[in-house]
TIZARO-267680 format. One record per residue (C-alpha): residue number from 1; residue in one letter; x, y negated, z. Coordinates in steps of 0.5 Angstrom, whole numbers. Layout:
REM residues N
+-----+----+-------+-------+-------+
|   i | aa |    px |    py |    pz |
+-----+----+-------+-------+-------+
| NUM |  A |     X |     Y |     Z |
...
+-----+----+-------+-------+-------+
END
This chain:
REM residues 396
+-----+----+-------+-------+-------+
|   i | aa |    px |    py |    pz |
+-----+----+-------+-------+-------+
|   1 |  X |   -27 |     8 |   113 |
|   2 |  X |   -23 |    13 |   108 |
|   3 |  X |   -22 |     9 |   101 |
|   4 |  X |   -25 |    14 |    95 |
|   5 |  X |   -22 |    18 |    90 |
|   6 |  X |   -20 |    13 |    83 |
|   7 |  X |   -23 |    17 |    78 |
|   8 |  X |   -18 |    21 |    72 |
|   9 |  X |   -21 |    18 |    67 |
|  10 |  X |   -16 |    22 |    63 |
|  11 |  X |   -19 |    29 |    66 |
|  12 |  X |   -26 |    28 |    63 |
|  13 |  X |   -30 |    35 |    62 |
|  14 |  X |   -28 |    35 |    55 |
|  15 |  X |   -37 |    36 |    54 |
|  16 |  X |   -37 |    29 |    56 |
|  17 |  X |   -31 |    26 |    52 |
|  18 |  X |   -34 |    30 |    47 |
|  19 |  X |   -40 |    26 |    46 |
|  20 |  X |   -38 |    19 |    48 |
|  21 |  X |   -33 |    21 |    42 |
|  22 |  X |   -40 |    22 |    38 |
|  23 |  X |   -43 |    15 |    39 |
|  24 |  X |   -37 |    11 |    37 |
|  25 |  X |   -35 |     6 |    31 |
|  26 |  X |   -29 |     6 |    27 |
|  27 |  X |   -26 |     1 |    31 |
|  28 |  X |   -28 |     4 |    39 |
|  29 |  X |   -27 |    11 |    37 |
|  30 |  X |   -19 |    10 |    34 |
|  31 |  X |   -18 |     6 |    41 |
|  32 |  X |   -21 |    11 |    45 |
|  33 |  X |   -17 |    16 |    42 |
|  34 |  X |   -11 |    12 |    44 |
|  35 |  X |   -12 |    12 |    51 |
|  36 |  X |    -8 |    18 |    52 |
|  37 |  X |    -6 |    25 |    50 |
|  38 |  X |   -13 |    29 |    53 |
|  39 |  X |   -17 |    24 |    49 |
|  40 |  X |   -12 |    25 |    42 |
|  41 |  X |   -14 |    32 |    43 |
|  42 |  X |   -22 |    31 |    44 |
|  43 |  X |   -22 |    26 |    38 |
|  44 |  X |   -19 |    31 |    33 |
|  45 |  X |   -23 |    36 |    35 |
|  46 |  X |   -30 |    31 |    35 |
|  47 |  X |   -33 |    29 |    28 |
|  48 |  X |   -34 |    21 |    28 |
|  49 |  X |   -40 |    18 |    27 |
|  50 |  X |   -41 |    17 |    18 |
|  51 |  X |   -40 |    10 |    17 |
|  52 |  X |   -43 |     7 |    11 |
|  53 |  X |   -36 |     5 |     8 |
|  54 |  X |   -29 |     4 |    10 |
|  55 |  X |   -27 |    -1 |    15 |
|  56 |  X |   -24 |    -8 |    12 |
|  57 |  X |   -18 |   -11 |    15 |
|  58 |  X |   -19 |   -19 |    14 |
|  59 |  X |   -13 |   -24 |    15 |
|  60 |  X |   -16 |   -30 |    16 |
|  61 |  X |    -9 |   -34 |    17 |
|  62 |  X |    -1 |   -31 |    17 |
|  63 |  X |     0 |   -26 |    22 |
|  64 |  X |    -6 |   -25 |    25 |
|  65 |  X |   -13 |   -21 |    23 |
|  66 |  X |   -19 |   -18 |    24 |
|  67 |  X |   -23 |   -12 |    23 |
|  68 |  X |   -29 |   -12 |    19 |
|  69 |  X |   -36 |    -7 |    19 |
|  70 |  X |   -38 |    -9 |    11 |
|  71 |  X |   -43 |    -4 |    12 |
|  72 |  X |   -46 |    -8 |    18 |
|  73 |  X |   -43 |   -15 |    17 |
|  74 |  X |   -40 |   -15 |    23 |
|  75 |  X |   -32 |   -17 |    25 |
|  76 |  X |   -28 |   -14 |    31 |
|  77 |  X |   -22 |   -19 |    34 |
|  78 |  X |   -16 |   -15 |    36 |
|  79 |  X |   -13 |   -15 |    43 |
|  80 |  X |    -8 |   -16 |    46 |
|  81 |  X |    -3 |   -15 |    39 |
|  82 |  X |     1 |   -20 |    37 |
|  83 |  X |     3 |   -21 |    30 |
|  84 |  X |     4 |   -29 |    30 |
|  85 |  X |     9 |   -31 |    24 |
|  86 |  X |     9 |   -25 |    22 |
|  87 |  X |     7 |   -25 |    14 |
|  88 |  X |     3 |   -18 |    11 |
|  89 |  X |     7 |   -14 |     7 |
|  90 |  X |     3 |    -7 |     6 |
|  91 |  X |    -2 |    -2 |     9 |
|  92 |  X |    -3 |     5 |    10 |
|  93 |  X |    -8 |     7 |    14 |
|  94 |  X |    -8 |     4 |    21 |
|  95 |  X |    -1 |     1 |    20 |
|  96 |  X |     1 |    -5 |    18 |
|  97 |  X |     8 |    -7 |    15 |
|  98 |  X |    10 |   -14 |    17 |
|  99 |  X |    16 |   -19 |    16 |
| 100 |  X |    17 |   -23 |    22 |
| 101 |  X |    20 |   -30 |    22 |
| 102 |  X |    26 |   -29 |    23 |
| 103 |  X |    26 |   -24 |    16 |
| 104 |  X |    26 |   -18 |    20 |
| 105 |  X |    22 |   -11 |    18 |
| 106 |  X |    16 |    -7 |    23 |
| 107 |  X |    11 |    -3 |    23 |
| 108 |  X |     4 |    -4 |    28 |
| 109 |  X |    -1 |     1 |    29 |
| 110 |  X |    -8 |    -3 |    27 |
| 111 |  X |   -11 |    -1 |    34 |
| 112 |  X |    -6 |     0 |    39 |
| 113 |  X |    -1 |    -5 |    37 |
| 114 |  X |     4 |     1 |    38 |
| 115 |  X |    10 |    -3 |    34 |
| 116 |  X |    17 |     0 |    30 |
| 117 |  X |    23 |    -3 |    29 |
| 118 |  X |    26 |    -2 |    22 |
| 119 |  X |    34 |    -3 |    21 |
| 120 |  X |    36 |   -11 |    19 |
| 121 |  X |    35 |   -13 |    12 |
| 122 |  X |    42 |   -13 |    10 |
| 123 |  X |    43 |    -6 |    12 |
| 124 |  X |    43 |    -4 |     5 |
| 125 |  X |    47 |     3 |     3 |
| 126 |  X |    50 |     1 |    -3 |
| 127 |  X |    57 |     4 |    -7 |
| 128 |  X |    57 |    -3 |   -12 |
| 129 |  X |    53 |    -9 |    -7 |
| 130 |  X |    53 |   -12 |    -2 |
| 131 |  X |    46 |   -16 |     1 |
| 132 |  X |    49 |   -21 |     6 |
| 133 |  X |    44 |   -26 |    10 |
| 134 |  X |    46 |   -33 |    10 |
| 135 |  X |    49 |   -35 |    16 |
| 136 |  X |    45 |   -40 |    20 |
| 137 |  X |    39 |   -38 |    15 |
| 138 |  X |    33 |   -34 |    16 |
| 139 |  X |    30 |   -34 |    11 |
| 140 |  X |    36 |   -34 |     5 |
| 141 |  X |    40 |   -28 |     2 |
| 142 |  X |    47 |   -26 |    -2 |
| 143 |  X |    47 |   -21 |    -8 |
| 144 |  X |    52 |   -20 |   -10 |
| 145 |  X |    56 |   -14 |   -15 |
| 146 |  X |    62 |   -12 |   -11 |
| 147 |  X |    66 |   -13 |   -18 |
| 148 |  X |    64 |   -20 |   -18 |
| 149 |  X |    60 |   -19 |   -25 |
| 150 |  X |    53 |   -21 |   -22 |
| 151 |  X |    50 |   -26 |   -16 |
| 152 |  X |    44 |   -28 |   -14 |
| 153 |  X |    41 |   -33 |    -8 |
| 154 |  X |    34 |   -29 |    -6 |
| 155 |  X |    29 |   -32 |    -1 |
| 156 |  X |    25 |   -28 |     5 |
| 157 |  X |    19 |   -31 |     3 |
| 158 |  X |    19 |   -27 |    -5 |
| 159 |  X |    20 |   -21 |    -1 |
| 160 |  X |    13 |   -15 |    -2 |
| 161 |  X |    14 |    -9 |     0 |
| 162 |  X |    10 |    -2 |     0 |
| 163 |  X |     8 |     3 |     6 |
| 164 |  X |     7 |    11 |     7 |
| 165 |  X |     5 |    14 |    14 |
| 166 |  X |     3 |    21 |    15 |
| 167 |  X |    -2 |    20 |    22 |
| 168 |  X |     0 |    28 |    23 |
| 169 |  X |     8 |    29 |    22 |
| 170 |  X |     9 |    22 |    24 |
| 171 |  X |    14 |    21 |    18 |
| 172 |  X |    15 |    14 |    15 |
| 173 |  X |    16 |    12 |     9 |
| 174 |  X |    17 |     4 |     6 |
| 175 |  X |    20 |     1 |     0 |
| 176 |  X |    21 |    -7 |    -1 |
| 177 |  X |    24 |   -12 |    -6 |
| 178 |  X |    25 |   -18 |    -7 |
| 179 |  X |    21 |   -21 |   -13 |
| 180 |  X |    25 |   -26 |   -16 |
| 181 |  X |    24 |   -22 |   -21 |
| 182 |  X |    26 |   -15 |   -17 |
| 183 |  X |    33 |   -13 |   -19 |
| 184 |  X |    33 |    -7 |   -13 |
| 185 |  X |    29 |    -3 |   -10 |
| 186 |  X |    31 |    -1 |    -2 |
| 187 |  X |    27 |     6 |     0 |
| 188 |  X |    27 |     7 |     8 |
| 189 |  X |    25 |    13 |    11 |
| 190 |  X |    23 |    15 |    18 |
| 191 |  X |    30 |    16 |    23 |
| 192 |  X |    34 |    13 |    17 |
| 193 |  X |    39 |     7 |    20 |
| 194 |  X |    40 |     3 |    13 |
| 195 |  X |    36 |     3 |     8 |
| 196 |  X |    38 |     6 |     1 |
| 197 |  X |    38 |     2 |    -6 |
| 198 |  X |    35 |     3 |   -13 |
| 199 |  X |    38 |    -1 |   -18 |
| 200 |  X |    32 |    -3 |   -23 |
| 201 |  X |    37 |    -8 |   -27 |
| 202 |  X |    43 |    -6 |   -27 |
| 203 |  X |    47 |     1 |   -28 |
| 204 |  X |    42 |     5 |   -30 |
| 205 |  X |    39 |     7 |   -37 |
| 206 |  X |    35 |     2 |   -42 |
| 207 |  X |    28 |     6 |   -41 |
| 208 |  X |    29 |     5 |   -33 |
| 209 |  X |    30 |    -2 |   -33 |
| 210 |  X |    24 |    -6 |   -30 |
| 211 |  X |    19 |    -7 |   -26 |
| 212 |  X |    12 |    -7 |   -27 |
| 213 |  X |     8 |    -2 |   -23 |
| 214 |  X |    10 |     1 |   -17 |
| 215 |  X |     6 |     7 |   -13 |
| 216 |  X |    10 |    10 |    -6 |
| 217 |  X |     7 |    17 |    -4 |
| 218 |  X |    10 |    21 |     1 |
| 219 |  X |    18 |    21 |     0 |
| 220 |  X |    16 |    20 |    -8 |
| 221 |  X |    17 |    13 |   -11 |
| 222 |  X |    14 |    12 |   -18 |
| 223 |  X |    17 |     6 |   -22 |
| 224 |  X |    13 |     3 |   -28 |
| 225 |  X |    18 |     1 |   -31 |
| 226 |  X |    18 |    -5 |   -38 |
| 227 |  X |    19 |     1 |   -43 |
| 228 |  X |    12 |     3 |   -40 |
| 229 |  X |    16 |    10 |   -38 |
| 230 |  X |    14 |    12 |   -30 |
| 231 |  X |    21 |    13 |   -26 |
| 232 |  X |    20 |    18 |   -21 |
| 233 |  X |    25 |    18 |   -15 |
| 234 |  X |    26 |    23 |    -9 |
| 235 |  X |    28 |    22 |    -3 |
| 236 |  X |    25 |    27 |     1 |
| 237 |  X |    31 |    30 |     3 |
| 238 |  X |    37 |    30 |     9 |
| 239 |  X |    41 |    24 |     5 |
| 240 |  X |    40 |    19 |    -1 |
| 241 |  X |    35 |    20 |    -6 |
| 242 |  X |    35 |    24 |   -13 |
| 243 |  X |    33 |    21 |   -20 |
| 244 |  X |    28 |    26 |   -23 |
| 245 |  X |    27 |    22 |   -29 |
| 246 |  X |    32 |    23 |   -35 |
| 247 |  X |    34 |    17 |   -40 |
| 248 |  X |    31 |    20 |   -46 |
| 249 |  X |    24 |    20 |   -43 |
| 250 |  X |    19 |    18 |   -48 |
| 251 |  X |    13 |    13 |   -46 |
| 252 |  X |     9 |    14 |   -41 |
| 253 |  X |     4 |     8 |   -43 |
| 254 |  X |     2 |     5 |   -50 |
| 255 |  X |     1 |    -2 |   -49 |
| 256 |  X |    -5 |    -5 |   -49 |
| 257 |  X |    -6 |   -12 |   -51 |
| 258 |  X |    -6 |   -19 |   -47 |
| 259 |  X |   -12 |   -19 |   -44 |
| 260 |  X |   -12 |   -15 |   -38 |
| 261 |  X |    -8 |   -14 |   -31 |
| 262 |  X |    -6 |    -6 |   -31 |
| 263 |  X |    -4 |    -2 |   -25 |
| 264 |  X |    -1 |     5 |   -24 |
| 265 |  X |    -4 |    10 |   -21 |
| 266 |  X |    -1 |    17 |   -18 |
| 267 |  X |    -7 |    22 |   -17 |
| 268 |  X |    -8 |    28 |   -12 |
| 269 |  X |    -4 |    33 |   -17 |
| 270 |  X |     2 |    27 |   -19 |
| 271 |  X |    -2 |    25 |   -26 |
| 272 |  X |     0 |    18 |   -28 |
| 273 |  X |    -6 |    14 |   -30 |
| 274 |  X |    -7 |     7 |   -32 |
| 275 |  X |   -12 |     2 |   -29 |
| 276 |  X |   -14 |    -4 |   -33 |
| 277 |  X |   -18 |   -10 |   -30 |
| 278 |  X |   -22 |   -14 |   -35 |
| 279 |  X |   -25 |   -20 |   -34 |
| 280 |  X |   -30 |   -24 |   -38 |
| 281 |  X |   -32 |   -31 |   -38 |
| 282 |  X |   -38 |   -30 |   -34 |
| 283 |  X |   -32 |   -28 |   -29 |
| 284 |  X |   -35 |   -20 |   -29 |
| 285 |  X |   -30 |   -15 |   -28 |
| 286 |  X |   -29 |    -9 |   -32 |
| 287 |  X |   -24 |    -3 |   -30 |
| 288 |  X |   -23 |     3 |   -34 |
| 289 |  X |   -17 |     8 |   -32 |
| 290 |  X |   -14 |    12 |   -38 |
| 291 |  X |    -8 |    18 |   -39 |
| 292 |  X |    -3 |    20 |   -44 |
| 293 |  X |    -6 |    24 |   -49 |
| 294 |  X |    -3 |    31 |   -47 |
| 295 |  X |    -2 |    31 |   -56 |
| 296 |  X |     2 |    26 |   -56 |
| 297 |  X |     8 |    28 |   -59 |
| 298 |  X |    14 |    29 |   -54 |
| 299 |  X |    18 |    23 |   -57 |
| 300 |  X |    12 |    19 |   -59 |
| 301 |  X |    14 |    12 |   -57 |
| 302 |  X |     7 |     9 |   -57 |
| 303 |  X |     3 |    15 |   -54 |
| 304 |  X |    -5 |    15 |   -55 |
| 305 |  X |    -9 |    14 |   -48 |
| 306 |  X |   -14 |    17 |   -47 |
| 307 |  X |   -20 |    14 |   -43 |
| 308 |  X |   -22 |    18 |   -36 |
| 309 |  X |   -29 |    17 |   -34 |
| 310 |  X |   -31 |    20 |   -29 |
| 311 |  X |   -26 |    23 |   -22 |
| 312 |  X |   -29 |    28 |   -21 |
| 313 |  X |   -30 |    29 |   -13 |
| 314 |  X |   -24 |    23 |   -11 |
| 315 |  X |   -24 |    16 |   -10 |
| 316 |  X |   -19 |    11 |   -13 |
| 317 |  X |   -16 |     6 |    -7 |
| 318 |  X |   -13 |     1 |   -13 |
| 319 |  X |    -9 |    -3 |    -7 |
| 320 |  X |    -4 |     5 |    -6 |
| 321 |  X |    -4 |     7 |   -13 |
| 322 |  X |    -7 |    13 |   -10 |
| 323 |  X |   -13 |    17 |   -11 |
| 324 |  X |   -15 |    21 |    -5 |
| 325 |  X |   -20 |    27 |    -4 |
| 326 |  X |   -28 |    24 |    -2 |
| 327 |  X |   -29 |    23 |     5 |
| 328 |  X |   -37 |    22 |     7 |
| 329 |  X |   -35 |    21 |    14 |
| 330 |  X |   -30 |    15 |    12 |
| 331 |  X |   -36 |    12 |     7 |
| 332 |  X |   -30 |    14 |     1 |
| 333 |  X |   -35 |    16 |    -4 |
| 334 |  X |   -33 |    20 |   -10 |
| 335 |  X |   -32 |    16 |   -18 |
| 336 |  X |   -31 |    10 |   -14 |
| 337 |  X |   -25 |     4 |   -14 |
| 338 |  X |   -24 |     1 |    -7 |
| 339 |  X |   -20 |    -6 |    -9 |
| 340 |  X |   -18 |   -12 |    -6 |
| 341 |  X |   -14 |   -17 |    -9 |
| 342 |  X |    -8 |   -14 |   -13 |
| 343 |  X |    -1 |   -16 |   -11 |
| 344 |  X |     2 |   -17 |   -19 |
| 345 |  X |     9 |   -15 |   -18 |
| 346 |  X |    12 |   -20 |   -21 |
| 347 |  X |     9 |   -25 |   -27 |
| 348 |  X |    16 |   -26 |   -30 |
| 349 |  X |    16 |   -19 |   -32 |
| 350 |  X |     9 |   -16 |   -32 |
| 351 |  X |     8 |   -12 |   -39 |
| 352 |  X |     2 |   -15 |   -39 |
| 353 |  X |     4 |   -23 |   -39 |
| 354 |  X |    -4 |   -26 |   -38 |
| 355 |  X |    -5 |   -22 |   -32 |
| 356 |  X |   -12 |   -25 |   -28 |
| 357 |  X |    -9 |   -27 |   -22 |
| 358 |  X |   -13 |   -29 |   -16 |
| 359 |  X |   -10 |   -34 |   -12 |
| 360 |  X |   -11 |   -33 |    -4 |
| 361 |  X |   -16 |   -37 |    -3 |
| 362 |  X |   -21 |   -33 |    -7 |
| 363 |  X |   -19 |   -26 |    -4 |
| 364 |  X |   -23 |   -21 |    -8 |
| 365 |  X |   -27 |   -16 |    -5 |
| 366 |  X |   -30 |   -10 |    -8 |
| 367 |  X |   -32 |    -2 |    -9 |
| 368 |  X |   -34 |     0 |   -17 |
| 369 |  X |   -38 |     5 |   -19 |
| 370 |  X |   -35 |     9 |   -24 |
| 371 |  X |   -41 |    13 |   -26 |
| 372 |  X |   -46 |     7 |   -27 |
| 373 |  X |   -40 |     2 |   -28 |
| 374 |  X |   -43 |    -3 |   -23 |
| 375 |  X |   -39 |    -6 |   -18 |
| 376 |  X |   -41 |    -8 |   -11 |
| 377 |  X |   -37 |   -15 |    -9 |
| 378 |  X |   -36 |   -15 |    -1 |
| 379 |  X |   -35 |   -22 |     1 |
| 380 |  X |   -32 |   -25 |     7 |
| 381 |  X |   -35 |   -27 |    13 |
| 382 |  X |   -39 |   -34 |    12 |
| 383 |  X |   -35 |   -37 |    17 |
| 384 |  X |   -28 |   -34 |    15 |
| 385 |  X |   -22 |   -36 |    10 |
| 386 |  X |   -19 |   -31 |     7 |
| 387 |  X |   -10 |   -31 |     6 |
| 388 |  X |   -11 |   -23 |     4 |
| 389 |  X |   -15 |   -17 |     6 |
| 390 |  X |   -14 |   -10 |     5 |
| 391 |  X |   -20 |    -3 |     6 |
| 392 |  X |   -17 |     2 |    12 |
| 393 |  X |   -16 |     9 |    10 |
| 394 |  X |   -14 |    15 |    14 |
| 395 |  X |    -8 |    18 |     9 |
| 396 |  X |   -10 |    25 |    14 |
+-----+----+-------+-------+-------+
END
């Protein structure tokens, strides 16, 4: 008796797939495309089904997480992927950025586990110095000035980070400091051996000093520094990076007040906005987004801001710092901001000192709706205690 043929299941007729592709969730639909090349082709050529709103990663415990349907309330556990130990660093789209427990960097796709390396910590390229892991100790780090005039002992477990990846290019981009208070930023592109240094302390102009907001787009870096000017680095090209903000850059944010946490934004067209989230007695929040008012005088070191009410046809993803065009599809809707629990760069050098922080065993859910001022809390599963979350979107 001749055995049959196995089916191809990778030669499909592309009708078929198709419409296999058409009935997917977000979850089965980005698995599916993973199976191989002819089902990545038919997955870009094929529109998902409309989702209610974006897709949730929910990290119940360290270096473990789950998929969640908000819309639908249902919770999808991951296969075969395993983050154990692995402390959450940053998101972008369906990667992860992670920290293992020997304090070394990776990045893993959300769906296929497929996992990059990146280059030791240590690995830092500086001409004046050095970061050196203690011998013995995972977790304890050296910074020291190559003339002696600064050390500092840092610990992995201070380390945050940000993440950018292009699903269409395949470019990579990640920064991570250690907030202790932050002293230097380390900048990491794609094919990259080592990391860069951005001095935020030491050896760079008075307004550049600090670290209070911090947005990573693409190869750009934006610094809200304790000046409240926005510090903008490059580092798109062949080698190195370039500092495109000058000395005598004015403020580009006034202070205001005590009583509220702020947050840079980097829009579509590279507008810097300020983000402010009020909280009242009663435990509402409020968000308002405000600009530079464009009449401010060149020098002006308290520049008026103006408030903005309304995005036009692009959301707010608080959690990047970013505003991205309105996908119906995806469930982004337009003049709204999708936010989790905020990530305060560091307390001790935070602008604004009260800032509301949420501790994590409250991990704040939400979607506000810019027009009607309303906001839509998303909380987790009954059955589920959150370490942190974050909302899932294509950047493509």
């Amino acid at each position: 008796m001749e055995t049959p043929n196995p089916v191809n299941w990778s030669k499909l007729p592309l009708d078929i797939l198709r419409s296999v592709f058409e009935l997917l969730n977000f979850v089965d639909f980005h698995r599916a495309k993973m199976v191989c090349s002819n089902w990545y082709s038919v997955s870009k050529q094929t529109v998902p089904r409309k989702s209610g709103c974006p897709w949730l990663m929910l990290f119940p415990d360290e270096g473990d997480y789950v998929l969640h349907n908000p819309y639908e309330d249902m919770v999808y556990r991951r296969r075969g992927i395993d983050c154990s130990g692995s402390r959450f660093l940053a998101s972008c789209g369906k990667w992860l950025l992670m920290l293992d427990s020997r304090s070394r960097l990776y990045i893993i796709h959300v769906f296929s586990g497929n996992r990059i390396d990146l280059p030791p910590l240590e690995s830092v390229l500086s001409n004046d110095s050095a970061l050196k892991r203690m011998v013995d100790r995972d977790k304890e780090f050296e910074f020291e000035s190559t003339d002696g005039s600064y050390y500092s002992l840092l610990y992995a477990d201070e380390i945050k980070g940000r993440l950018w990846v292009d699903e269409e290019s395949k470019e990579v981009a990640l920064v991570w400091y250690f907030d202790a208070p932050a002293c230097f930023v380390c900048l990491y592109k794609k094919g990259n051996a080592h990391y860069d240094l951005i001095p935020i302390t030491y050896g760079v102009p008075r307004k550049l000093t600090g670290l209070c907001g911090l947005v990573l787009r693409g190869y750009r870096l934006y610094i809200l520094t304790t000046r409240r000017v926005v510090r903008v680095i490059d580092f798109s090209g062949q080698q190195g990076f370039e500092e495109l903000t000058r000395s005598y850059t004015s403020p580009t944010f006034s202070h205001l007040g005590y009583n509220c946490y702020s947050s840079l934004v980097v829009t579509t067209a590279g507008e810097f906005l300020l983000v402010t989230i009020t909280t009242s007695e009663s435990s509402e929040r409020a968000f308002r987004i405000y600009y530079k008012d464009p009449n401010a005088e060149p020098d002006d070191q308290m520049p008026d801001l103006v408030q903005l009410d309304s995005l036009g046809d692009e959301a707010l993803l608080l959690d990047l710092g970013i505003t991205v065009p309105a996908n119906h599809t995806l469930g982004i809707k337009p003049n709204f901001i999708y936010f989790t629990r905020q990530d305060p760069i560091s307390s001790k050098t935070n602008w604004n000192q009260t800032a509301h922080v949420v501790p994590p065993s409250e991990v704040d859910i939400c979607v506000f709706n810019l027009s009607t001022k309303t906001l839509e809390p998303f909380p987790a599963p009954s059955n589920m205690s959150l370490n942190n979350a974050r909302w899932i979107f294509s950047m493509t």
